[in-house]
C-alpha positions as CSV (number, residue, x, y, z in Angstrom):
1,X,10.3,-249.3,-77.5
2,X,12.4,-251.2,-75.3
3,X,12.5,-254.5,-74.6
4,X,11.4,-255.5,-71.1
5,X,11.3,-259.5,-70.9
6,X,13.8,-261.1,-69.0
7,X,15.2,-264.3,-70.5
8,X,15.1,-267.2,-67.6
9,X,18.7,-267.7,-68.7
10,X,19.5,-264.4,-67.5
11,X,17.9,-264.4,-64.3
12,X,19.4,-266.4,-61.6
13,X,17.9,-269.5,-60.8
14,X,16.7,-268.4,-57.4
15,X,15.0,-266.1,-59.1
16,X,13.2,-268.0,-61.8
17,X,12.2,-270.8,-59.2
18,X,10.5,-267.8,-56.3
19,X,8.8,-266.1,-59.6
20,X,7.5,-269.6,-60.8
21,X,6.4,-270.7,-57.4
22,X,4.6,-267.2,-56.2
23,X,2.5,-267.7,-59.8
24,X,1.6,-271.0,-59.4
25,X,0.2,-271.0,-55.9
26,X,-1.3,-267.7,-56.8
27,X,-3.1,-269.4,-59.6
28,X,-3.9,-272.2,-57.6
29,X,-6.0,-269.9,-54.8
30,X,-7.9,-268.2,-57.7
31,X,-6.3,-264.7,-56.9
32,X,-5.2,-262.1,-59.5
33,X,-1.7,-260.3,-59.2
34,X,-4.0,-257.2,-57.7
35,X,-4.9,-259.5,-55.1
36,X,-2.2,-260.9,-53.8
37,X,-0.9,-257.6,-54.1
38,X,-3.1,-256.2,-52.1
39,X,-3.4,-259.0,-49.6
40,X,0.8,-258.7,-49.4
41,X,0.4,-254.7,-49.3
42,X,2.8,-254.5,-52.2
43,X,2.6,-252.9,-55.3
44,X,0.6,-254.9,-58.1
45,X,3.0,-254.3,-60.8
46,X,6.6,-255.5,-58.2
47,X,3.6,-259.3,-58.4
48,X,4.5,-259.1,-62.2
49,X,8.1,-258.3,-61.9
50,X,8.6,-260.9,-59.8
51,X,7.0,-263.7,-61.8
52,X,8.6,-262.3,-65.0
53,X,12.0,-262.5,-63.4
54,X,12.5,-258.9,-63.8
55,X,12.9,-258.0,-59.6
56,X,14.5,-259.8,-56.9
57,X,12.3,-260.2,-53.7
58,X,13.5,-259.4,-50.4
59,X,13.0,-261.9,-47.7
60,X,10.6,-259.8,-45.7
61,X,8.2,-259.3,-48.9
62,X,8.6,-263.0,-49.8
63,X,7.1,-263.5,-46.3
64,X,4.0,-261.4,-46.7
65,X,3.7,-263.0,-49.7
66,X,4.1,-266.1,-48.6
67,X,1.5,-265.2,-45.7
68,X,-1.1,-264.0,-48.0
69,X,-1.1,-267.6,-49.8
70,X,-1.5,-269.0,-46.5
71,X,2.1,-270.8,-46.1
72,X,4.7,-270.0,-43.9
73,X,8.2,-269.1,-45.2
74,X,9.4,-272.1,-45.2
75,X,6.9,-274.0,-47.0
76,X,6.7,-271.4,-49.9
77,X,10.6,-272.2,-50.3
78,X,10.0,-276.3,-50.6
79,X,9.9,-276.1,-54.2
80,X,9.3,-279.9,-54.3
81,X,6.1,-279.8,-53.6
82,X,5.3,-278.0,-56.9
């Protein structure tokens, strides 16, 4: 069996810091990957890519993502509010 997980070394830091932030707001409004998924109209499983550092987002999902935790674009990307 291969060996999916992505070390956070490996991933660029963009990366790591977009998946960490999408979980953490998504566990802060009490929604499952489905959900947001759903909300988003993306695939369930890209959610877990994306938090586990495996897929890079494009800047048009990270706004529907972004939308469907109720933030604009701009205030999903101030990571100092985390």
């Amino acid at each position: 069996m291969m060996n999916t997980t992505v070390n956070t070394k490996e991933a660029p830091e963009i990366t790591v810091q977009i998946g960490k932030r999408i979980k953490t707001l998504r566990l802060q409004h009490n929604m499952s990957q489905e959900q947001l998924a759903l909300e988003a109209g993306i695939d369930r499983s890209y959610v877990g890519q994306v938090e586990r550092f495996e897929k890079n987002v494009t800047v048009v999902t990270l706004q529907k993502i972004a939308h469907s935790l109720g933030l604009t674009i701009n205030e999903f990307l101030d990571f100092e509010k985390e």
